[in-house]
N, C-alpha and C positions, 0 to 999 in steps of 0.2 A: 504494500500500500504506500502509494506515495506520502512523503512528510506532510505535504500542504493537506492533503484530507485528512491522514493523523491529526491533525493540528485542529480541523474542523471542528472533527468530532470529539473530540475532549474537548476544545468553549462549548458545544452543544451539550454534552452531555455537562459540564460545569453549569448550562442555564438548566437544563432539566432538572439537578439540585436544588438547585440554592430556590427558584420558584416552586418547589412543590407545594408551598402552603399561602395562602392568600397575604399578603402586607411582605410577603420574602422582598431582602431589598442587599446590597452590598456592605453589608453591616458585620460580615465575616461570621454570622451564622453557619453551622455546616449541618447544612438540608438534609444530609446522609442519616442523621439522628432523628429525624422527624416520621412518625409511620402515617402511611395514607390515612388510616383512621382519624387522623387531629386536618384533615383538609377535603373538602367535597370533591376535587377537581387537582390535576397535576399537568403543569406547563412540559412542554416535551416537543423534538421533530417530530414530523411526519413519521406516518409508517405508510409500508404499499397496503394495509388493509382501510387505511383513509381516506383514500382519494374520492368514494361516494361523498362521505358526509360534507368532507372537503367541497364537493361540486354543490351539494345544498345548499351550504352556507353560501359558496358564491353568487348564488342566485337567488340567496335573501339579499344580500349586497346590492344586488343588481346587476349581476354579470351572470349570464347562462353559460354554465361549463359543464359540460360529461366528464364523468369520471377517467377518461382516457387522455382530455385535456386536459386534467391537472397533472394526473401523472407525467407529462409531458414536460407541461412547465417545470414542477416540483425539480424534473431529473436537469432540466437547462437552469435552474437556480441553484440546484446541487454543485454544477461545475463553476459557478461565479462562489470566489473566494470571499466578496462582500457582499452577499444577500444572504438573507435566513427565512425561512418560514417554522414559524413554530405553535404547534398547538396545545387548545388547552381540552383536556381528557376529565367527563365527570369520573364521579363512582364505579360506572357499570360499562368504563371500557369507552363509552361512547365520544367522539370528539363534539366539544359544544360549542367549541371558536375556533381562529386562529386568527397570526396577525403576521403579514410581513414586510421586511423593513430591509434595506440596500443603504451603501454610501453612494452619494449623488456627488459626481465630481464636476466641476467645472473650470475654465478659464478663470471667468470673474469674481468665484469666491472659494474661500479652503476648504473643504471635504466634510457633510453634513450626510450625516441619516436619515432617511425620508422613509415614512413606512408607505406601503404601498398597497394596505390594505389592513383591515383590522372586520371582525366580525363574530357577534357574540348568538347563540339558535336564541329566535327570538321568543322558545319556549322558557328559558332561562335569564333573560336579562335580567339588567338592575340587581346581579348576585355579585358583584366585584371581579369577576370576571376579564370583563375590560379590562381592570386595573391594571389585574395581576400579566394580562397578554401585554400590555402598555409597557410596565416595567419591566417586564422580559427585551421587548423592544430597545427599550433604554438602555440597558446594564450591557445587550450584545452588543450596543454601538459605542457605548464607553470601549469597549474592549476592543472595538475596532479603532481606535483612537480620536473620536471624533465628540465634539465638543458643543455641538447644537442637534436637536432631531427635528424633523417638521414633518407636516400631514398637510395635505391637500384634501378638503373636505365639501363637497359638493354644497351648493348655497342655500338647496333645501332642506338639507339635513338638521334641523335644528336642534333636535337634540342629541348626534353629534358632537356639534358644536359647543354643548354645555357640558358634555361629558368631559371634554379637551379641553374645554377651559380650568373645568373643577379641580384638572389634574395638570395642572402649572401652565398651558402653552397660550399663547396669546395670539390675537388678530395682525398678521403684518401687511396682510395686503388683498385684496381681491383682482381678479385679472381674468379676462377668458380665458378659454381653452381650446387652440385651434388646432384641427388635426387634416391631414390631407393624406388619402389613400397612396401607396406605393405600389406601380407593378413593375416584374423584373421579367426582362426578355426571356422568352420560354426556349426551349432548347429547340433545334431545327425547324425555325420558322412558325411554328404554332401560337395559340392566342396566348400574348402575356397574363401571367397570373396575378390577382391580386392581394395581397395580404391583406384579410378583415383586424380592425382592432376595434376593440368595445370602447 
């Protein structure tokens, strides 16, 4: 196994810890002591037995995905050494969230976290849930070196937006969102393809 995955997967397996129990937080607790019983739910990667509930949740979100597209993504965010997806697991096995979060690099500022999705089964909200996927978010991207995290949150979303507030992040800006289809020359003359993006 390569280093760089070695390396993955112990920060992964070090957030599956230390988040096992709701309010887990960088405070040098060791999560290793804590038994499932004192927590409803455990932060943790994906597994391949996920990828259904994974695609529910995405389409409580608002994003339609089969279970074959997320596995897909999941395995193309696997090989990016700064993205994570991670879920949060009740009682009984089942996953009732997940959230994922990337460093967003650019020219014009230093390298920021941006989650790229967050989503709690809307049979279960308002349990802390959020939080605890929230600061899982945070503590991967401390460890990734980075210093600020952000969330782009659709303007309808209102409570969303109070969720995200309640838990430190503040308004810096509103802006559209424009997007333009991409198609790439198809091989021997045939109709170019075009990538869908939601």
């Amino acid at each position: 196994m390569p280093a760089r995955v070695k390396e993955r997967a112990a920060r992964e397996e070090a957030l599956t810890l230390r988040f096992a129990t709701p309010g887990g937080s960088p405070s040098g607790i060791d999560r290793r002591s804590v038994s499932r019983a004192s927590s409803p739910w455990l932060v943790r990667p994906p597994k391949a037995g996920d990828h259904g509930q994974i695609a529910k949740l995405a389409c409580q979100l608002g994003y339609p995905s089969t279970p074959d597209e997320i596995r897909a993504r999941l395995e193309q965010a696997r090989r990016r050494a700064q993205s994570a997806v991670l879920v949060a697991e009740g009682p009984d096995g089942e996953v009732v969230g997940w959230v994922g979060v990337y460093v967003f690099r650019s020219v014009e500022t230093d390298p920021y976290a941006e989650i790229s999705g967050l989503v709690v089964d809307e049979k279960v909200r308002s349990r802390g849930i959020g939080r605890v996927l929230l600061q899982a978010a945070e503590e991967w991207a401390l460890g990734q070196g980075c210093d600020e995290i952000a969330v782009h949150s659709n303007v309808i979303r209102k409570r969303a937006h109070a969720f995200y507030e309640q838990n430190g992040y503040r308004l810096r800006k509103t802006q559209a969102a424009l997007h333009k289809g991409l198609s790439s020359p198809s091989p021997r003359g045939g109709k170019a393809k075009t990538r869908r993006r939601r």
